[in-house]
KOLTORSE-105316 format. One record per residue (C-alpha): residue number from 1; x, y, z; residue in one letter. Coordinates in nm, 2 decimals. Example, Ala and Ser with C-alpha at 12.3 -4.5 7.8 and 13.67 -1.06 7.14 Angstrom:
! residues 2
  resi      xx      yy      zz  resn
     1    1.23   -0.45    0.78     A
     2    1.37   -0.11    0.71     S
! end
This chain:
! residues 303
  resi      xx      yy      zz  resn
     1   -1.51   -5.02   -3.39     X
     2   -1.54   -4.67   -3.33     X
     3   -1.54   -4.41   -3.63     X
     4   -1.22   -4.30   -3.76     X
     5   -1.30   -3.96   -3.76     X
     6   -1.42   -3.96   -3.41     X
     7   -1.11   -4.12   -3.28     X
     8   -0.90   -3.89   -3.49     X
     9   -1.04   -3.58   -3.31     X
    10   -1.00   -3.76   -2.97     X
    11   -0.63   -3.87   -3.05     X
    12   -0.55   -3.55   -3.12     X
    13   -0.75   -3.31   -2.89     X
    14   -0.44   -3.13   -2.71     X
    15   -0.37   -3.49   -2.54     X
    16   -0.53   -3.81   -2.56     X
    17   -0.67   -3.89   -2.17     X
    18   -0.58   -4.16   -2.02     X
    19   -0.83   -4.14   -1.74     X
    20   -0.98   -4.40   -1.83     X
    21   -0.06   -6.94   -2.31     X
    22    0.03   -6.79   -2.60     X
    23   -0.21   -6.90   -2.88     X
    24   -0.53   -6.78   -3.05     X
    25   -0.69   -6.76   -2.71     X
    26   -0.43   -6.57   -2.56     X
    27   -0.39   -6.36   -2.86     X
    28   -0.75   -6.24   -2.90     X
    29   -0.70   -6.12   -2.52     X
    30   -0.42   -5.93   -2.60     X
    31   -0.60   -5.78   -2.92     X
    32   -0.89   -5.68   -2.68     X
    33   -0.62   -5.53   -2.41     X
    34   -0.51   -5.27   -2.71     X
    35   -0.88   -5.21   -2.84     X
    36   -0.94   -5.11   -2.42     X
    37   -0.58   -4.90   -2.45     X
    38   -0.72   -4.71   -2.80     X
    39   -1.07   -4.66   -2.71     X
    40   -1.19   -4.67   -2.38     X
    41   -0.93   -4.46   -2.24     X
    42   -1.03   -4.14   -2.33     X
    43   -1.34   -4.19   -2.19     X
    44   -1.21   -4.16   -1.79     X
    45   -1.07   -3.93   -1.59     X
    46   -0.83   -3.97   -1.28     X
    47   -0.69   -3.69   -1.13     X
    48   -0.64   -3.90   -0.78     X
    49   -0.35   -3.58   -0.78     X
    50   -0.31   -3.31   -0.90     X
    51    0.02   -3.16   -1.12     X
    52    0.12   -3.02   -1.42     X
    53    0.12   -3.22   -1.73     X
    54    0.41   -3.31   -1.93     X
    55    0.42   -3.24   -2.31     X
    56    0.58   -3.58   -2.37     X
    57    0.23   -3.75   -2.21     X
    58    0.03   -3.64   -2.52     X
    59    0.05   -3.94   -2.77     X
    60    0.04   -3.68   -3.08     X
    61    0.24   -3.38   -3.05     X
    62    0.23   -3.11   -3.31     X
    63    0.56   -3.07   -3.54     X
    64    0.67   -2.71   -3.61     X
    65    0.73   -2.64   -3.97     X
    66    0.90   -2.33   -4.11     X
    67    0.69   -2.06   -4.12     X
    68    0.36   -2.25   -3.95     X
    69    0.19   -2.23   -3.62     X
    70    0.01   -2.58   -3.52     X
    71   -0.31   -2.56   -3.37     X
    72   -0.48   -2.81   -3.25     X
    73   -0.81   -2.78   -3.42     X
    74   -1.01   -3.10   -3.43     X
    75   -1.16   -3.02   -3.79     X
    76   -0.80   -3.01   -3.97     X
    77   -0.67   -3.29   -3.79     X
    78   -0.71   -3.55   -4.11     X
    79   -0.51   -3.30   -4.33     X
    80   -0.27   -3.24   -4.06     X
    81   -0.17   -3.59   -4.02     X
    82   -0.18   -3.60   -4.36     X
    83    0.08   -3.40   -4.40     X
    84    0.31   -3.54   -4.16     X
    85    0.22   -3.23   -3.93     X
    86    0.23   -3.45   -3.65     X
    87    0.44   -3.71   -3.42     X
    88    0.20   -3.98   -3.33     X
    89    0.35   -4.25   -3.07     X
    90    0.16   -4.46   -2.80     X
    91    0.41   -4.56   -2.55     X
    92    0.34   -4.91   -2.40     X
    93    0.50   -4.98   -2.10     X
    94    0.55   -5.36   -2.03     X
    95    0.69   -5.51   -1.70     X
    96    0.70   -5.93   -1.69     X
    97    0.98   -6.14   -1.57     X
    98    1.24   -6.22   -1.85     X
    99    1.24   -6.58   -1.70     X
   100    1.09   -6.81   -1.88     X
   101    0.97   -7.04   -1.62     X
   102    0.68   -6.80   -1.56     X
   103    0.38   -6.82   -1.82     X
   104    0.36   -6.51   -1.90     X
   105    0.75   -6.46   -1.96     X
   106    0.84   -6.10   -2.20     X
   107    1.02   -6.41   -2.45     X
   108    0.67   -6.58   -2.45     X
   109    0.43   -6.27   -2.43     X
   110    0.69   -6.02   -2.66     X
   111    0.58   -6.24   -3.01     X
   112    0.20   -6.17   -2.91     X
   113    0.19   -5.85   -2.88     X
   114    0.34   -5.79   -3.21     X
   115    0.03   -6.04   -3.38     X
   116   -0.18   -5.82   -3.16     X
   117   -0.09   -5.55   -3.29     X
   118   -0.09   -5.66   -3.65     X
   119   -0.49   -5.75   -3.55     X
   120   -0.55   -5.42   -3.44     X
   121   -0.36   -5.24   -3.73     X
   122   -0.53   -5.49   -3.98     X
   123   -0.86   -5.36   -3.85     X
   124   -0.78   -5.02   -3.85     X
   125   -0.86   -4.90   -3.50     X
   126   -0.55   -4.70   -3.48     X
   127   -0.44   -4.48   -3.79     X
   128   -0.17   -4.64   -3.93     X
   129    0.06   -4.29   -3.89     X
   130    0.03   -4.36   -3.47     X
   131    0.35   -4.58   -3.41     X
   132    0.33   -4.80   -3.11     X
   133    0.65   -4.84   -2.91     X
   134    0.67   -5.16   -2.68     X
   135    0.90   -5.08   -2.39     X
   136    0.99   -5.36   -2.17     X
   137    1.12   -5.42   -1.82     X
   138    1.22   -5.74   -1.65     X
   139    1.08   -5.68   -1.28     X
   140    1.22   -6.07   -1.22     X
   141    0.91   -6.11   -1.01     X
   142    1.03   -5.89   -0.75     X
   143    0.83   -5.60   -0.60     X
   144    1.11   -5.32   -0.57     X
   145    1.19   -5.38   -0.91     X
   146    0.82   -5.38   -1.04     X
   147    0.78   -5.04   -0.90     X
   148    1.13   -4.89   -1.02     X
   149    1.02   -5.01   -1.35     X
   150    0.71   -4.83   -1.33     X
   151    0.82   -4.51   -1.25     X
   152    1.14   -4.55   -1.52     X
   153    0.87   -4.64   -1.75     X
   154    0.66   -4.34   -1.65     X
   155    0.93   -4.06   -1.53     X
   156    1.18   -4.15   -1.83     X
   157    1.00   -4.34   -2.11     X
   158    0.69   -4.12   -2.08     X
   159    0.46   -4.45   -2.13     X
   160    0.07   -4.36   -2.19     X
   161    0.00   -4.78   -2.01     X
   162    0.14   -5.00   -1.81     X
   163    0.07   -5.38   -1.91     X
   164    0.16   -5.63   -1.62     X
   165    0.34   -5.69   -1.38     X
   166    0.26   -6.10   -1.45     X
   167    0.34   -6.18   -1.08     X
   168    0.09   -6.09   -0.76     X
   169    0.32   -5.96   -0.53     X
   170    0.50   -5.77   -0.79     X
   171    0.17   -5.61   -0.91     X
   172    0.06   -5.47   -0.59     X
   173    0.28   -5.17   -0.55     X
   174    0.28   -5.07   -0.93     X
   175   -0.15   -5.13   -0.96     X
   176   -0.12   -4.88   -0.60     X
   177    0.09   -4.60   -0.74     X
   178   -0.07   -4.57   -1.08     X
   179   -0.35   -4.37   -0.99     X
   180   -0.08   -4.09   -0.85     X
   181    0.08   -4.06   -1.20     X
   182    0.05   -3.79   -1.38     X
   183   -0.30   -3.59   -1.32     X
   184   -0.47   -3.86   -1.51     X
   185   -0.31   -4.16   -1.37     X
   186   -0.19   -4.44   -1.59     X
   187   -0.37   -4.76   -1.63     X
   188   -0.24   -5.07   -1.54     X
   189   -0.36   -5.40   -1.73     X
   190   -0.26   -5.70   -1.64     X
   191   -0.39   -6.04   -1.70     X
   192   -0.29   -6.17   -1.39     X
   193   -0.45   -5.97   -1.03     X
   194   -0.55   -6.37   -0.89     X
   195   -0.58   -6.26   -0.54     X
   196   -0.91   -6.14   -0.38     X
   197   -0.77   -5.77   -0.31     X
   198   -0.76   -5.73   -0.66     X
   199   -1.09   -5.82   -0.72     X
   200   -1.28   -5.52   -0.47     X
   201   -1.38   -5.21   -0.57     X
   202   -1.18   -4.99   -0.79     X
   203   -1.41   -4.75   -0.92     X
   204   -1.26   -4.45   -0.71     X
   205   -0.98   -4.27   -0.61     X
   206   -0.97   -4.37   -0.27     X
   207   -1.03   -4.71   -0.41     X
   208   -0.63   -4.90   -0.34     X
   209   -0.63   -5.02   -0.68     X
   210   -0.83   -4.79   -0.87     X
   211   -0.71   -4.77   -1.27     X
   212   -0.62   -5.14   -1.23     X
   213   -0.76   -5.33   -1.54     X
   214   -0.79   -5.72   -1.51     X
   215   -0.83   -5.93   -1.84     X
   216   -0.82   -6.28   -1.72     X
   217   -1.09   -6.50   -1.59     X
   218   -1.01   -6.68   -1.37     X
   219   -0.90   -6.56   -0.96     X
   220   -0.85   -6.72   -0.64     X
   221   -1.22   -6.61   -0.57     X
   222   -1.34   -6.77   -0.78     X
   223   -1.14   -7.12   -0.68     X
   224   -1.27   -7.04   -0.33     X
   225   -1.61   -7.03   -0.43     X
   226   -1.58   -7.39   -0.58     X
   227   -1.45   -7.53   -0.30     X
   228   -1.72   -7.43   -0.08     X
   229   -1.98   -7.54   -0.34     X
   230   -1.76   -7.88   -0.30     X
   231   -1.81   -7.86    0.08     X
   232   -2.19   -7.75    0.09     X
   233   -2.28   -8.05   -0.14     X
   234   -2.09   -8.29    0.06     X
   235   -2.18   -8.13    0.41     X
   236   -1.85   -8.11    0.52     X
   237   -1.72   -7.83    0.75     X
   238   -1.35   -7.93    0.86     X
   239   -1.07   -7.85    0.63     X
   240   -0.71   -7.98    0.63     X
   241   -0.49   -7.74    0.35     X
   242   -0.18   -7.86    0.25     X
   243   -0.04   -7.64    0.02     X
   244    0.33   -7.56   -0.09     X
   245    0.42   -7.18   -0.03     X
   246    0.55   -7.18   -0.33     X
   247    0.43   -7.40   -0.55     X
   248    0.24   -7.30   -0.90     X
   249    0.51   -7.00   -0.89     X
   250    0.50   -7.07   -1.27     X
   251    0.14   -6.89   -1.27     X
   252    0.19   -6.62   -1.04     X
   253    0.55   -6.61   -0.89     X
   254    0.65   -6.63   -0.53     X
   255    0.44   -6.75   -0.26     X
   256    0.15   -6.82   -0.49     X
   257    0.05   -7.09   -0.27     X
   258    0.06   -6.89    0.00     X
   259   -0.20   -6.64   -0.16     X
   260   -0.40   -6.90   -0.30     X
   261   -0.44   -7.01    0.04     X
   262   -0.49   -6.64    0.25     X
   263   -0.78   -6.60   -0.06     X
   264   -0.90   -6.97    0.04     X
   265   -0.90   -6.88    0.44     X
   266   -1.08   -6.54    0.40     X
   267   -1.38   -6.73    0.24     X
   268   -1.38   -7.00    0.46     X
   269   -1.36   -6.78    0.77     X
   270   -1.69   -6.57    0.63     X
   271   -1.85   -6.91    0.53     X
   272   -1.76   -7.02    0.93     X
   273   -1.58   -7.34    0.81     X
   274   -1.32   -7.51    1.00     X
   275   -0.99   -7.49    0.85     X
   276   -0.65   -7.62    0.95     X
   277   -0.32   -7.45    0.70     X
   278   -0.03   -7.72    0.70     X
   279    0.27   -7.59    0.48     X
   280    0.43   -7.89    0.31     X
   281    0.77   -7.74    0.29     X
   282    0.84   -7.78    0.60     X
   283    0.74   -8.13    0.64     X
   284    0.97   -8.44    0.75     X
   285    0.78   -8.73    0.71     X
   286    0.62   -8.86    0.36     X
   287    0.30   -8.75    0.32     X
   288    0.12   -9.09    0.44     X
   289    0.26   -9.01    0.77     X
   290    0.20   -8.63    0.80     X
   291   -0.18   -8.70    0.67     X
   292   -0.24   -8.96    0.99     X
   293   -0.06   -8.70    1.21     X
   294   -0.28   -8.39    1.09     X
   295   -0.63   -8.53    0.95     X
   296   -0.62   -8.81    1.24     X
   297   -0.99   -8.85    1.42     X
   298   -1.07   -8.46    1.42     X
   299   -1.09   -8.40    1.05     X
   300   -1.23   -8.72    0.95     X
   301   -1.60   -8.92    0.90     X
   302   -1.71   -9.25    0.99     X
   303   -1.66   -9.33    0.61     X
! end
C-alpha cells in the first residue's frame, strides 16, 4: 500500500490519470481489480487521441465556497479535504449480463464488489471522503449493446473504468474503443478476455486492445497449449474436434465453443497438426454413429 499522502496529492493533482465464482477467491480478485483502479492508474498515459478534457473526468473536483478560490495545490490537499473543500467520486462503470445463467451475472458479481470494496476501504487505500459509485449496465451478452453501454457509461455517467464486459464477443468492441476515450482512454478490466486476440500485445496505441486489463488465469491459450503437450507425449498428429458452438455459453456467452475451437485451430495450424472441426449441432445420428462416420480408418491407430 502506497502512502496516504502520496496518493492524496496524486488523487487530487487537477485530475487523477487514468492512463494507466463468487467466494473468497473470487473476492480477493476483485479486491486486487480496485487496488489496480486506485493505484496503478495514475501511473499511464494514453492519449491514443487527442481532445479536450471534461471537468466531470476528474474524480475530485474543487467545491466553491463563499468568498474562496480553490486551488489545486498538492501541499493543502489534507486540509482541504478536510474541510469538505472537495467532491471526491470514482465512477465505476460495470457492463455484465443481468442473466443469471452466465457466471459472472451483475446479481452474482453486484454482492462482491460491495465486500470488495469494504476490503479496500478497511485497508485504507482510498480516503474514506472518495465515494465510489457502481454504475451498472446489462449488455445481455450482446455486442451492440456492450458498446452503447460503454459510451452511455463514458459520454453520460462520466465513469473513470470500465469493468467487463463478462462475455468474449461482447468485449471486443468496448476493449477496441477504450483507448479513443477521452485523451487518456479508459481502462477496461475484465476477468474474462479467454480468446488468443486478447492475449497479444497491448502495450501501445496502435496495439487493438491496448488499455485492456485481464485478471483471470486461465485462456484458451492456455487450453491449447495442453492439448498439444497431450498430443506430443502420445505422438499423435490427427485431430477430430467435436465441439458444440455454443456450448459452455455459461463461461463466456455465445459461440464460446466456437472460439474455444478458432483459439484450438490457430495453435494447431502453427504446430502443423492435422485437425478435422465437426459441429455437433448439426448432427443427426447419436454420437456412436457420427464417431465411425468421422474418426473411421483416417484418424485412428492400430490400438
Amino acid at each position: 500500500m502506497i502512502e496516504q499522502s502520496i496518493f492524496l496529492r496524486q488523487l487530487f493533482c487537477c485530475h487523477w490519470s487514468r492512463k494507466r465464482k463468487p467466494g473468497k477467491t473470487f473476492l480477493h480478485m476483485v479486491s486486487t481489480v480496485l487496488v489496480i483502479i486506485t493505484l496503478m492508474l495514475p501511473t499511464a498515459r494514453g492519449e491514443c487521441r487527442r481532445q479536450d478534457t471534461r471537468q466531470c473526468e476528474a474524480i475530485c473536483v474543487p467545491v466553491a465556497t463563499e468568498g474562496n478560490v480553490m486551488k489545486n495545490n498538492s501541499t493543502s490537499v489534507s486540509t482541504q479535504l478536510e474541510t469538505n473543500q472537495w467532491k471526491c467520486e470514482l465512477r465505476i462503470i460495470v457492463i455484465l449480463p443481468a442473466n443469471t445463467s452466465i457466471e459472472a451475472s451483475s446479481p452474482r458479481v453486484h454482492p462482491v464488489l460491495l465486500k470488495a470494496e469494504d476490503y479496500i476501504r478497511a485497508q485504507q487505500i482510498i480516503p474514506s471522503s472518495v465515494a465510489i459509485r457502481w454504475i451498472f449496465y446489462d449488455d445481455k451478452c450482446d455486442q451492440a449493446r456492450a458498446t452503447v453501454s460503454a459510451m452511455d457509461g463514458t459520454g453520460r455517467d462520466c465513469g473513470h473504468v470500465i469493468l467487463g464486459p463478462a462475455c468474449d464477443l461482447s468485449l471486443a468492441p468496448v476493449a477496441r474503443i477504450g483507448r479513443f476515450i477521452y485523451n487518456d482512454g479508459v481502462p477496461v478490466i475484465t476477468g474474462a478476455g479467454y480468446t488468443f486476440d486478447f492475449e497479444q500485445n497491448k502495450t501501445r496505441c496502435e496495439d487493438e486492445f491496448y488499455l485492456l486489463i485481464r485478471t483471470g488465469w486461465l485462456s484458451f491459450q492456455r487450453i491449447a497449449y495442453f492439448m498439444i503437450d497431450l498430443l506430443r507425449h502420445f505422438k499423435w498428429n490427427r485431430v477430430v474436434y467435436f465441439y458444440e458452438r455454443h456450448g459452455y455459453y455459461n463461461v463466456a456467452g455465445p459461440q464460446t465453443g466456437h472460439l474455444v475451437l478458432s483459439t484450438i485451430a490457430e495453435f494447431f495450424r502453427r504446430e502443423n497438426i492435422t485437425y478435422l472441426p465437426f459441429s455437433t449441432d448439426s448432427t443427426r445420428t447419436n454420437f456412436t454413429e457420427s464417431l465411425k462416420e468421422k474418426v473411421g480408418l483416417s484418424h485412428s491407430s492400430k490400438y
